[in-house]
C-alpha positions as protocol buffer text, in pm:
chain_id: "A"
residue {
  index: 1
  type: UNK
  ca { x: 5075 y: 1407 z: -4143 }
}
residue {
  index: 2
  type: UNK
  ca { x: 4724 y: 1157 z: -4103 }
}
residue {
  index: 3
  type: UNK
  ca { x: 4942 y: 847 z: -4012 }
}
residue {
  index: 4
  type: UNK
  ca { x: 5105 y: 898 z: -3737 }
}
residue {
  index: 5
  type: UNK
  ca { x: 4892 y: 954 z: -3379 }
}
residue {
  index: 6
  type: UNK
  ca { x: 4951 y: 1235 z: -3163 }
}
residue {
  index: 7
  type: UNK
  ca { x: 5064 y: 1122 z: -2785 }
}
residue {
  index: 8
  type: UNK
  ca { x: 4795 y: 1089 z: -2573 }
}
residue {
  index: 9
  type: UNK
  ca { x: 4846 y: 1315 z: -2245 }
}
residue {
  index: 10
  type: UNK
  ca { x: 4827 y: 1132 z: -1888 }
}
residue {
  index: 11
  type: UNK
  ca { x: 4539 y: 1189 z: -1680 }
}
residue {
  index: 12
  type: UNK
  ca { x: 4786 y: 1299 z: -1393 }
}
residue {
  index: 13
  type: UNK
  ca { x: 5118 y: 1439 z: -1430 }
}
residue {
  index: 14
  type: UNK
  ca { x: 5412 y: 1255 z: -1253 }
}
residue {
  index: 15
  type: UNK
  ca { x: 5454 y: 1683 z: -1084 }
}
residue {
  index: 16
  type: UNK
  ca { x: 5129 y: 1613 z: -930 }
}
residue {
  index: 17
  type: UNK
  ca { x: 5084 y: 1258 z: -780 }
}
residue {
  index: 18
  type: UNK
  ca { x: 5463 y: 1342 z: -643 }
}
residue {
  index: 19
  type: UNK
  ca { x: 5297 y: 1573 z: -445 }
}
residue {
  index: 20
  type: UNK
  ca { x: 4990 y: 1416 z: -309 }
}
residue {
  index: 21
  type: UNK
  ca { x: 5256 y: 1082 z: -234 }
}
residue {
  index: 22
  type: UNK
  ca { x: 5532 y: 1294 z: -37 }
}
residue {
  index: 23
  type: UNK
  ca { x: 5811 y: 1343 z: -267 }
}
residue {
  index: 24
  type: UNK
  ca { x: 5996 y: 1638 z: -132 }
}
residue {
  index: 25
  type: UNK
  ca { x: 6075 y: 1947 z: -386 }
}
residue {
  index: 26
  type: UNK
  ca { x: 6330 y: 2252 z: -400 }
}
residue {
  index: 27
  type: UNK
  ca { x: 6010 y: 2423 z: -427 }
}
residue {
  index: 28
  type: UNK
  ca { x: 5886 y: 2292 z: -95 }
}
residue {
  index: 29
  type: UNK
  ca { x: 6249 y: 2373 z: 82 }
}
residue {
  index: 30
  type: UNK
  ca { x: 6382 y: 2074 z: -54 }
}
residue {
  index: 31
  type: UNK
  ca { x: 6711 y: 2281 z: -133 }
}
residue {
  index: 32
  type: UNK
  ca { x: 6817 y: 2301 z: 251 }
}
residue {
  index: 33
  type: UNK
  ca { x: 6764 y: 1896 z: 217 }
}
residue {
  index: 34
  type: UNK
  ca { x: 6936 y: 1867 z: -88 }
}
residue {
  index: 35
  type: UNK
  ca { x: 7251 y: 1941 z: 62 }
}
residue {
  index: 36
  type: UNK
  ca { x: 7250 y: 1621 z: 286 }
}
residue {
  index: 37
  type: UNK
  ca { x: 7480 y: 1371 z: 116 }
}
residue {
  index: 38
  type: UNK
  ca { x: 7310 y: 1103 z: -94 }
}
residue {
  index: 39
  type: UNK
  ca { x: 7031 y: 1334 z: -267 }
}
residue {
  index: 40
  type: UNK
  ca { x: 6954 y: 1383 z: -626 }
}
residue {
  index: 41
  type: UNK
  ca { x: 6733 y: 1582 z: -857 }
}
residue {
  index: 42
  type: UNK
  ca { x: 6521 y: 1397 z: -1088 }
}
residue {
  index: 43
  type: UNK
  ca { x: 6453 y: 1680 z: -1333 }
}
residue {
  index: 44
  type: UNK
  ca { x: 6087 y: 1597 z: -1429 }
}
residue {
  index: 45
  type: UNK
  ca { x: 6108 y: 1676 z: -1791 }
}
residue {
  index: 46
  type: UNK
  ca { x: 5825 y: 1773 z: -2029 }
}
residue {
  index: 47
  type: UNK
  ca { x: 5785 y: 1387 z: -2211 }
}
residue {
  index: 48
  type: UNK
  ca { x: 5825 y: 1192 z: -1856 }
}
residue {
  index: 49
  type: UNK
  ca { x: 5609 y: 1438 z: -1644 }
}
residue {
  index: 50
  type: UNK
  ca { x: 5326 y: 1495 z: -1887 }
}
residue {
  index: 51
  type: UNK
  ca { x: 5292 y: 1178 z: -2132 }
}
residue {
  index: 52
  type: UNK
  ca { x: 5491 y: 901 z: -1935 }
}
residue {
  index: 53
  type: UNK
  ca { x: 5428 y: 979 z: -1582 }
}
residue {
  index: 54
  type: UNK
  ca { x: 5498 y: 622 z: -1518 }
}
residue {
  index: 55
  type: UNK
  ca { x: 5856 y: 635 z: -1630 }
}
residue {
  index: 56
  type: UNK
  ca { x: 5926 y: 909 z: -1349 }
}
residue {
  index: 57
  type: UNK
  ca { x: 5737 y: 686 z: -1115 }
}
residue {
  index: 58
  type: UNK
  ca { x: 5983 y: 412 z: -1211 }
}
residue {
  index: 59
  type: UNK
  ca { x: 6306 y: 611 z: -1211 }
}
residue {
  index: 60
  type: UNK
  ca { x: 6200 y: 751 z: -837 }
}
residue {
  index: 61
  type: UNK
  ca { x: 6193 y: 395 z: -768 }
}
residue {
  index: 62
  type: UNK
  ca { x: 6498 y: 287 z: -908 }
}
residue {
  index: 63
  type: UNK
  ca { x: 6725 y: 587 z: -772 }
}
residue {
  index: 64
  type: UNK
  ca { x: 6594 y: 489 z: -429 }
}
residue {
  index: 65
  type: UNK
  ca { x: 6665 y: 155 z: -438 }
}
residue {
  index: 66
  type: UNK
  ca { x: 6988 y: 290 z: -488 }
}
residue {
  index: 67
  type: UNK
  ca { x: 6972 y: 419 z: -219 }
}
residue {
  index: 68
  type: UNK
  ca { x: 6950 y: 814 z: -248 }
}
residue {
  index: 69
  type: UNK
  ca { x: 6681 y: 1053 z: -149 }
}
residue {
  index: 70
  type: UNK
  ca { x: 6530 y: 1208 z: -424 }
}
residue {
  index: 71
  type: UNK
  ca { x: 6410 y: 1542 z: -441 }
}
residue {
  index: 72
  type: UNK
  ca { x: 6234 y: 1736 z: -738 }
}
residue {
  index: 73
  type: UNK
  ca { x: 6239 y: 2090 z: -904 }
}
residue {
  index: 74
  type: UNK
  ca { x: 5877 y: 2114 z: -825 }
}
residue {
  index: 75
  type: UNK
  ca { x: 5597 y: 2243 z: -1037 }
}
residue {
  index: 76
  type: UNK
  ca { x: 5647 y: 2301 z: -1431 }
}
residue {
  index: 77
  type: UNK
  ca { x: 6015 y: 2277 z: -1542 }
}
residue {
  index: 78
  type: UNK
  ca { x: 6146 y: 2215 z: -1926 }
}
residue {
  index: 79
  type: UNK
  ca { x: 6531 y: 2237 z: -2027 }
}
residue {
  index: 80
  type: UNK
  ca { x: 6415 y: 2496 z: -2284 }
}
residue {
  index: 81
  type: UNK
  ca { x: 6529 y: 2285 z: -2626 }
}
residue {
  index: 82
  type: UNK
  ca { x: 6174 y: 2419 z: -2783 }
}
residue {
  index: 83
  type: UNK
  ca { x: 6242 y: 2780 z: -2796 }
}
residue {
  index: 84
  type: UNK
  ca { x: 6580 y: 2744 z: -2950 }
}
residue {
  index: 85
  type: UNK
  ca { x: 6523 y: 2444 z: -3163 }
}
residue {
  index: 86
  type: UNK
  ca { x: 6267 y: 2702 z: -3319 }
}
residue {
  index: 87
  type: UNK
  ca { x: 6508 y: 2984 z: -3331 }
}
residue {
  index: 88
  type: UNK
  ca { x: 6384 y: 3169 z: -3051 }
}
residue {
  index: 89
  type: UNK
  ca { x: 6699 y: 3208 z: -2901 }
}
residue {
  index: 90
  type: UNK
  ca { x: 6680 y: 3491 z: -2606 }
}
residue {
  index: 91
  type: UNK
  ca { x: 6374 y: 3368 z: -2485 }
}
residue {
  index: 92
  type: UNK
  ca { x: 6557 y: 3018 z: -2438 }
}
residue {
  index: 93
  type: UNK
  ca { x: 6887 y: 3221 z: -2240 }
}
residue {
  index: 94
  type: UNK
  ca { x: 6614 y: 3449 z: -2031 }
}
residue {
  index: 95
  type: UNK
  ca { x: 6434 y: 3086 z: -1945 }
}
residue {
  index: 96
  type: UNK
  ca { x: 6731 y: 2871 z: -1885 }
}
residue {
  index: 97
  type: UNK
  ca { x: 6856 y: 3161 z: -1646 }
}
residue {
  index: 98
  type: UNK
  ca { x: 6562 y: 3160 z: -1458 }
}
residue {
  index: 99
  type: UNK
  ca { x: 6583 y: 2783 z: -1448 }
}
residue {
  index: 100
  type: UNK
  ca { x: 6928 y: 2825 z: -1314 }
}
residue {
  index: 101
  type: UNK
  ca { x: 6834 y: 3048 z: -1019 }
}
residue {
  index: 102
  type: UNK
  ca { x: 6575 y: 2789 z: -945 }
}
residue {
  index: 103
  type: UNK
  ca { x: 6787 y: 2517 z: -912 }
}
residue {
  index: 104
  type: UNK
  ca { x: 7062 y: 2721 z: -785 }
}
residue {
  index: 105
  type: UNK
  ca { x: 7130 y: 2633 z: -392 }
}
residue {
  index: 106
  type: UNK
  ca { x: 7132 y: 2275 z: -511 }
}
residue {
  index: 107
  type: UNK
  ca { x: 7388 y: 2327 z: -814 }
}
residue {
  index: 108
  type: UNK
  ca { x: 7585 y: 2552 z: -574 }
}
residue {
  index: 109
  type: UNK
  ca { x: 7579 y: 2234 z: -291 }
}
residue {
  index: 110
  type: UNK
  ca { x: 7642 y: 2016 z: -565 }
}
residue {
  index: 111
  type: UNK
  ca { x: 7342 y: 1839 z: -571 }
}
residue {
  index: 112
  type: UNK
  ca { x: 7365 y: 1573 z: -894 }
}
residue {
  index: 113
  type: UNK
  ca { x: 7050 y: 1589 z: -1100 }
}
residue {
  index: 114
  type: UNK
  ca { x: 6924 y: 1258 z: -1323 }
}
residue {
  index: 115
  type: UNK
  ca { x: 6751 y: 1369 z: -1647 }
}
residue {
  index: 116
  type: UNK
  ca { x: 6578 y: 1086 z: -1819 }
}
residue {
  index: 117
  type: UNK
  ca { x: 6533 y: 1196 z: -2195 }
}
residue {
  index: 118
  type: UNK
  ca { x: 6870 y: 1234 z: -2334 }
}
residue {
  index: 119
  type: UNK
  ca { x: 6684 y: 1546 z: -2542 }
}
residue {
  index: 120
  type: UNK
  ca { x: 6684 y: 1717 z: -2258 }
}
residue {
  index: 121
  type: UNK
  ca { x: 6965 y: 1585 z: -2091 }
}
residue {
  index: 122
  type: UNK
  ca { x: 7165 y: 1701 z: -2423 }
}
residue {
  index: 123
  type: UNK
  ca { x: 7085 y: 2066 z: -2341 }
}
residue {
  index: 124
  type: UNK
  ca { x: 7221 y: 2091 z: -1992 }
}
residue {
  index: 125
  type: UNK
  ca { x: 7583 y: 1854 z: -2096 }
}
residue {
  index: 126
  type: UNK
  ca { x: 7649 y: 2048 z: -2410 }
}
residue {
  index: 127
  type: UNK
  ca { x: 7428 y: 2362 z: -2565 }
}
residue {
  index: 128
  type: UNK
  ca { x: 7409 y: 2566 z: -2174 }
}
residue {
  index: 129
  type: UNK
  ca { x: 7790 y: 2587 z: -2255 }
}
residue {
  index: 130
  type: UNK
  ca { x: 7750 y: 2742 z: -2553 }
}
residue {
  index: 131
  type: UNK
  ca { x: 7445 y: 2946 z: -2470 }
}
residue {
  index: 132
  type: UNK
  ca { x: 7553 y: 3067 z: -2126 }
}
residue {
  index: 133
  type: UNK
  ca { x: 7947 y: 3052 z: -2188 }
}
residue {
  index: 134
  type: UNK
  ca { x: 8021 y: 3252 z: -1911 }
}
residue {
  index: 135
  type: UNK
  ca { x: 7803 y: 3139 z: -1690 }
}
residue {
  index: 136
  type: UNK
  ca { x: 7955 y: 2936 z: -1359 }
}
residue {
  index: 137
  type: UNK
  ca { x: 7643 y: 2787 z: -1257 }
}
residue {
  index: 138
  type: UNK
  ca { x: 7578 y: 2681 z: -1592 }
}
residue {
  index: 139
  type: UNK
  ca { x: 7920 y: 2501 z: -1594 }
}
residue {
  index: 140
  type: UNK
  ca { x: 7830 y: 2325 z: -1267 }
}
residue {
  index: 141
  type: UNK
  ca { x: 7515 y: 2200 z: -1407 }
}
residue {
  index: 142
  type: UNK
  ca { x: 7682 y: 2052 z: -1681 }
}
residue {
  index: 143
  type: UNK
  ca { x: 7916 y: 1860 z: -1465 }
}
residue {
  index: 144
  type: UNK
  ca { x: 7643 y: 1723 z: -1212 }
}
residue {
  index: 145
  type: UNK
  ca { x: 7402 y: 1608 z: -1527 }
}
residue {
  index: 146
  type: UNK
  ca { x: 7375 y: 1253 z: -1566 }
}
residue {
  index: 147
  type: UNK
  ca { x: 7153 y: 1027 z: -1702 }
}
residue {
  index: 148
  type: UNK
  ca { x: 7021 y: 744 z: -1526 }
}
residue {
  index: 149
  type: UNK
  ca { x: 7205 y: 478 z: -1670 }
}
residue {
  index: 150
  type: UNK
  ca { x: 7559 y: 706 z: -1617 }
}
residue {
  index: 151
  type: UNK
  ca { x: 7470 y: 793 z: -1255 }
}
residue {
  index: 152
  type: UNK
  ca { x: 7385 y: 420 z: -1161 }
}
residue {
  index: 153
  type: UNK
  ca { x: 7679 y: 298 z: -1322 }
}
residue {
  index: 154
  type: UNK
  ca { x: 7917 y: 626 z: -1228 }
}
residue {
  index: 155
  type: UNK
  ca { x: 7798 y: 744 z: -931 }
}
residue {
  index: 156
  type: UNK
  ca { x: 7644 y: 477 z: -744 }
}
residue {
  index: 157
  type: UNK
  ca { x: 7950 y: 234 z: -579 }
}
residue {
  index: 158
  type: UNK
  ca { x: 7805 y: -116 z: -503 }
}
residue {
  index: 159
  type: UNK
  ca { x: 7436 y: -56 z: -758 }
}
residue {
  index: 160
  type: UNK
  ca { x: 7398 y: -415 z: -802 }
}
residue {
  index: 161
  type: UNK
  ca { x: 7065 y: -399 z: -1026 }
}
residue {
  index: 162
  type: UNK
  ca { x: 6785 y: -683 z: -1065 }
}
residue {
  index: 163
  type: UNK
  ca { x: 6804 y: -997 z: -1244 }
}
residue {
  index: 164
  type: UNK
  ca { x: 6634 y: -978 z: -1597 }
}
residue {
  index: 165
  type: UNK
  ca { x: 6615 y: -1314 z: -1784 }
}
residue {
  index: 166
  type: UNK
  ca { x: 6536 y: -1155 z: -2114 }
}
residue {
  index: 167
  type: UNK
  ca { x: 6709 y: -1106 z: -2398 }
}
residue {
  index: 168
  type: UNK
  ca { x: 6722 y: -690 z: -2466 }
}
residue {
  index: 169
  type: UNK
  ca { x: 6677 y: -513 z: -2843 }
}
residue {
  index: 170
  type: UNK
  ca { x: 6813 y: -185 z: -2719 }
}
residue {
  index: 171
  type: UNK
  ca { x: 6806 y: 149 z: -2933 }
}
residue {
  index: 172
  type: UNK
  ca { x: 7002 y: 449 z: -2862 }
}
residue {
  index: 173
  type: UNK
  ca { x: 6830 y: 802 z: -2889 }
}
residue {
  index: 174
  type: UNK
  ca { x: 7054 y: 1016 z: -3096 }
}
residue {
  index: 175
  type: UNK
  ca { x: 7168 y: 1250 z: -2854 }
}
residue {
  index: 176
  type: UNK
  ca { x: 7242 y: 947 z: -2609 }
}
residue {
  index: 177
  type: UNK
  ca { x: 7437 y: 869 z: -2870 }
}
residue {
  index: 178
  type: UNK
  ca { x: 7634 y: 1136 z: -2973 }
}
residue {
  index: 179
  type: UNK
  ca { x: 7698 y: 1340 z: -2694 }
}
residue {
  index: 180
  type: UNK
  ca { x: 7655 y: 1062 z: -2392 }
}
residue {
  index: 181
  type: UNK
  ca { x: 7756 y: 759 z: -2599 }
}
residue {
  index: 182
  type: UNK
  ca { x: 7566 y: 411 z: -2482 }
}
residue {
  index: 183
  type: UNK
  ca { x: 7865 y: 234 z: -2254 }
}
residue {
  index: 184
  type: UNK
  ca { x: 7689 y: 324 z: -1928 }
}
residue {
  index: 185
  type: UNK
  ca { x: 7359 y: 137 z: -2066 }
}
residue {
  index: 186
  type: UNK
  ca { x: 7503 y: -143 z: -2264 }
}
residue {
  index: 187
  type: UNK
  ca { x: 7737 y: -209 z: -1920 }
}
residue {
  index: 188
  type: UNK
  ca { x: 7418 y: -143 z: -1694 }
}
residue {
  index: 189
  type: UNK
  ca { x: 7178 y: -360 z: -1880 }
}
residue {
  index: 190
  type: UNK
  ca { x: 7451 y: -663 z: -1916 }
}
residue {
  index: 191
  type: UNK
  ca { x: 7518 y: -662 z: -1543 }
}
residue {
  index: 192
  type: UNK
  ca { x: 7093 y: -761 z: -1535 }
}
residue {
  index: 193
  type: UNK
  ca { x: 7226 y: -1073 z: -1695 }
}
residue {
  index: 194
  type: UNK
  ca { x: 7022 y: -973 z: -2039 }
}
residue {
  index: 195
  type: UNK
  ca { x: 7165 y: -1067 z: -2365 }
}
residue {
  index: 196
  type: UNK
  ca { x: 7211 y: -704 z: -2492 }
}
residue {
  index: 197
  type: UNK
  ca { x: 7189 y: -662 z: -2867 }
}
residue {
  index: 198
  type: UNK
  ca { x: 7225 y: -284 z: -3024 }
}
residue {
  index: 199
  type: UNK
  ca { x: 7207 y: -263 z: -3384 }
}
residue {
  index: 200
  type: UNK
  ca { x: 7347 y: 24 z: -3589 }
}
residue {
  index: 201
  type: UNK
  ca { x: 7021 y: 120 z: -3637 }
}
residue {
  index: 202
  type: UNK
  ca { x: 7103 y: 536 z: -3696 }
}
residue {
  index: 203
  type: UNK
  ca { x: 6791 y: 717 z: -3593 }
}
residue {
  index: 204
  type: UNK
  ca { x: 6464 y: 610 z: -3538 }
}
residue {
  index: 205
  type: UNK
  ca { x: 6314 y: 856 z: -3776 }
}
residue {
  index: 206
  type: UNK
  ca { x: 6070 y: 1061 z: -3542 }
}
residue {
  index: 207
  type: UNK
  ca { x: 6296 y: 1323 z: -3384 }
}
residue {
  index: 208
  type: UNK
  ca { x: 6103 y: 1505 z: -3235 }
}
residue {
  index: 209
  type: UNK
  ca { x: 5789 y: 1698 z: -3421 }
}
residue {
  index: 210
  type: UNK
  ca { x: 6019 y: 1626 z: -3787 }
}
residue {
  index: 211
  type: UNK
  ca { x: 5787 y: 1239 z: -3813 }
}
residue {
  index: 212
  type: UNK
  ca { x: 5493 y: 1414 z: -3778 }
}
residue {
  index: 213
  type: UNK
  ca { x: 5516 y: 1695 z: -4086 }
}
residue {
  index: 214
  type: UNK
  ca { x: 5329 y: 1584 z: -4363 }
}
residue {
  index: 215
  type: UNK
  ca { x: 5659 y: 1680 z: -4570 }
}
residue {
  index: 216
  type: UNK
  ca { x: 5884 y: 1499 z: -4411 }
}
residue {
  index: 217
  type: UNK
  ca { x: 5668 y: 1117 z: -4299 }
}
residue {
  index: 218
  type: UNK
  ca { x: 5785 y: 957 z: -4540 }
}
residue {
  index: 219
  type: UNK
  ca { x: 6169 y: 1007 z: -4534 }
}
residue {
  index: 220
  type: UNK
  ca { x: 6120 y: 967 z: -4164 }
}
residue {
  index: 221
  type: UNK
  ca { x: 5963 y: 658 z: -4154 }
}
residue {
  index: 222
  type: UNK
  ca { x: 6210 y: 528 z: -4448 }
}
residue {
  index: 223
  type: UNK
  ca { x: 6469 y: 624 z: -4208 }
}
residue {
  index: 224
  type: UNK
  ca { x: 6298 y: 401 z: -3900 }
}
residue {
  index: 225
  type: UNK
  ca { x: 6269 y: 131 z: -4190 }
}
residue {
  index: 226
  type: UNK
  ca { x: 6645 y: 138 z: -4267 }
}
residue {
  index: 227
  type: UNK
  ca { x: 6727 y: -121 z: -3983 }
}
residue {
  index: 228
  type: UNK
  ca { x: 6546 y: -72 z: -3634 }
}
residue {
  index: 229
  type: UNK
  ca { x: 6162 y: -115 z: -3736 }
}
residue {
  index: 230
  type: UNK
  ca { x: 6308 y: -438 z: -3899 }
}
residue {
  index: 231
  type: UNK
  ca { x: 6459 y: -519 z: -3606 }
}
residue {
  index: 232
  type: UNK
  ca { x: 6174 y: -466 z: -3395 }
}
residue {
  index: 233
  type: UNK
  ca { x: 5936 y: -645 z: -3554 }
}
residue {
  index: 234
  type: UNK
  ca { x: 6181 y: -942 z: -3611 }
}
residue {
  index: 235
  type: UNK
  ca { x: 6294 y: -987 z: -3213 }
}
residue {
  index: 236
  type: UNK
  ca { x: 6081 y: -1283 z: -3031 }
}
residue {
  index: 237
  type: UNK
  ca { x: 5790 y: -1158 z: -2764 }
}
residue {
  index: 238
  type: UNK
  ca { x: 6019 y: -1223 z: -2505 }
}
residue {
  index: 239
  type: UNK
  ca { x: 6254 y: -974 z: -2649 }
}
residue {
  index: 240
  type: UNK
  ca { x: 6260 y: -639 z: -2399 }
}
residue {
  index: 241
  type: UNK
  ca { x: 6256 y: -294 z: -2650 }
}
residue {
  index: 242
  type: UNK
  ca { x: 6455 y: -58 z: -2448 }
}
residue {
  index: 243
  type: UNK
  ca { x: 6490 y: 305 z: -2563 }
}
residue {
  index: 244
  type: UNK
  ca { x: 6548 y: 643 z: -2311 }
}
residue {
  index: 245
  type: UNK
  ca { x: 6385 y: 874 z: -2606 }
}
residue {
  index: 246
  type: UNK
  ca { x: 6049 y: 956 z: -2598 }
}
residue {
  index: 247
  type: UNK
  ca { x: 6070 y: 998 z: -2953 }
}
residue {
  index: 248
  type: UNK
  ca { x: 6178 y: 649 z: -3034 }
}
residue {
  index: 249
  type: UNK
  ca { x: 5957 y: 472 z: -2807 }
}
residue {
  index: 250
  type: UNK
  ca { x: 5678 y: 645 z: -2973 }
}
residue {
  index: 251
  type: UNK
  ca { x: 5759 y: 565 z: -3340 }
}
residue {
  index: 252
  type: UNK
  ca { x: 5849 y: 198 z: -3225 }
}
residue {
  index: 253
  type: UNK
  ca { x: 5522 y: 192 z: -3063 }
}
residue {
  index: 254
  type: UNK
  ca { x: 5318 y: 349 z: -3347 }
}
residue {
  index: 255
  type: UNK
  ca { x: 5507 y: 144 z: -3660 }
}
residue {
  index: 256
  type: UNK
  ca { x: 5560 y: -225 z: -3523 }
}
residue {
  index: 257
  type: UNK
  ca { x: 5276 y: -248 z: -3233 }
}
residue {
  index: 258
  type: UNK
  ca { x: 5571 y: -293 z: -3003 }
}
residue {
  index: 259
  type: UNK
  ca { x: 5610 y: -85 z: -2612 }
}
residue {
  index: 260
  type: UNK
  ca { x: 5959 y: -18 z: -2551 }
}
residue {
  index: 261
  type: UNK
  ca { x: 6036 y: 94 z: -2261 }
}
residue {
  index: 262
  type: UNK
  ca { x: 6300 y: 357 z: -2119 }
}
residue {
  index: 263
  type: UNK
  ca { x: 6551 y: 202 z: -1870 }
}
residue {
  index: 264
  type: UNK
  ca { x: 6368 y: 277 z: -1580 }
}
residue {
  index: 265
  type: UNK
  ca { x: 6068 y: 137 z: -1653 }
}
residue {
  index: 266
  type: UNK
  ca { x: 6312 y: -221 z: -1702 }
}
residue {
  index: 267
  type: UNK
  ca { x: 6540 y: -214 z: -1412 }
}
residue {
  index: 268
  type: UNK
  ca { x: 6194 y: -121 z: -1133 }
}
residue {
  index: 269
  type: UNK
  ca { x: 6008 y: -387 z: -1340 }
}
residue {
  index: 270
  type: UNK
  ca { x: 6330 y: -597 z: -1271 }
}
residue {
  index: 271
  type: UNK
  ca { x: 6298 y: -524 z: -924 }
}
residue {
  index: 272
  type: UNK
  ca { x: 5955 y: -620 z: -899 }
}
residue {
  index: 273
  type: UNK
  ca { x: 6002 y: -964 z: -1092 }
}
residue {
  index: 274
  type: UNK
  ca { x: 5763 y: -886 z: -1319 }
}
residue {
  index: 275
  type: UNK
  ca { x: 5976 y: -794 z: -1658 }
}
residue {
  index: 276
  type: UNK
  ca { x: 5810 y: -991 z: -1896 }
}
């Protein structure tokens, strides 16, 4: 479809200015440091490595002001959700195998791992079951997935996060929704001291490529229209957008003029005083 913009690609992936700034990888032999108590994976996923580079930077920020050393898979990692969204389902098992083997010594040490697009996320907590049934690794993985708002809030004994004095329109990606559910990030967010409001907005329309097919724009923005564009455009300046999908933040972005931001991007902001 004409309307909608195509995401605009950083000028440096989040992969690369990890490297050139330190952050250790499995890659690098971050595995034998990855069993030290206190380390996590931040799985640098397709959206938050190549578009929002930012949002990794933020969530690195974040997970070690929790105090945890952070470690990364190291070059180009994806959960695989493309190939079998698109049918191609062996070459999704042969890739998500490989990824497996990858990550291995730090499932097998078990290593938790923060994914920060609950697309993604998704894959590893429910479809790796059913993909790779008998699979233990797979099964491990599943159990050490979090996302950030569940590890902070689950993981993370004495996470007192920053103070945000703004009030919070907060949208829940779908898969957040259905497979994660939002208590983690309604609880996390409220604990800033934000008034939290989460309409039943459904979906935000975009879901992945189906907002930008010329056959299906205009159900899909008529489904963003239902209640959270509304809702968006209606909420005061001061008003913080939150959303974890890279999906929704884009068609908030592109329909109401509005930057949401993941949760991330809020609580390092928060910790930097500089929120609004």
């Amino acid at each position: 479809a004409p309307q909608p913009a195509l995401p605009t690609v950083a000028q440096q992936s989040f992969v690369k200015w990890a490297r050139h700034h330190g952050v250790p990888s499995l890659a690098g032999g971050g595995d034998r440091a990855g069993q030290a108590s206190g380390t996590v994976i931040l799985f640098t996923d397709t959206f938050n490595n190549y578009f929002t580079p930012e949002t990794s930077k933020s969530a690195l920020a974040v997970l070690r002001h929790a105090n945890r050393d952070v470690v990364i898979p190291g070059g180009h990692v994806c959960c695989g959700r493309p190939l079998y969204d698109f049918g191609f389902l062996d070459d999704a098992k042969r890739y998500l195998r490989q990824l497996l083997e990858r990550l291995g010594p730090a499932i097998d040490a078990g290593v938790q791992m923060v994914v920060l697009e609950p697309s993604c996320a998704s894959v590893f907590r429910d479809e790796l079951r059913s993909l790779l049934p008998t699979d233990a690794r797979a099964e491990r993985l599943r159990r050490q997935t979090f996302l950030l708002s569940e590890f902070l809030e689950r993981e993370c004994p004495g996470y007192e996060p920053p103070r945000i004095d703004a009030p919070v329109l907060l949208h829940g990606h779908c898969h957040h929704k259905a497979l994660m559910k939002m208590g983690d990030e309604e609880s996390l967010l409220r604990r800033t001291g934000a008034t939290v409001t989460a309409p039943d907005a459904g979906c935000c329309g975009m879901a992945g490529p189906f907002g930008f097919d010329v056959e299906k724009y205009d159900v899909s923005r008529a489904i963003g229209e239902r209640k959270l564009l509304p809702a968006v455009r209606s909420a005061t300046p001061y008003t913080v957008i939150v959303s974890d999908g890279f999906s929704c933040r884009e068609r908030i972005g592109q329909e109401t003029g509005r930057k949401a931001l993941h949760l991330a991007d809020v609580l390092a902001r928060g910790c930097r005083g500089d929120i609004r």
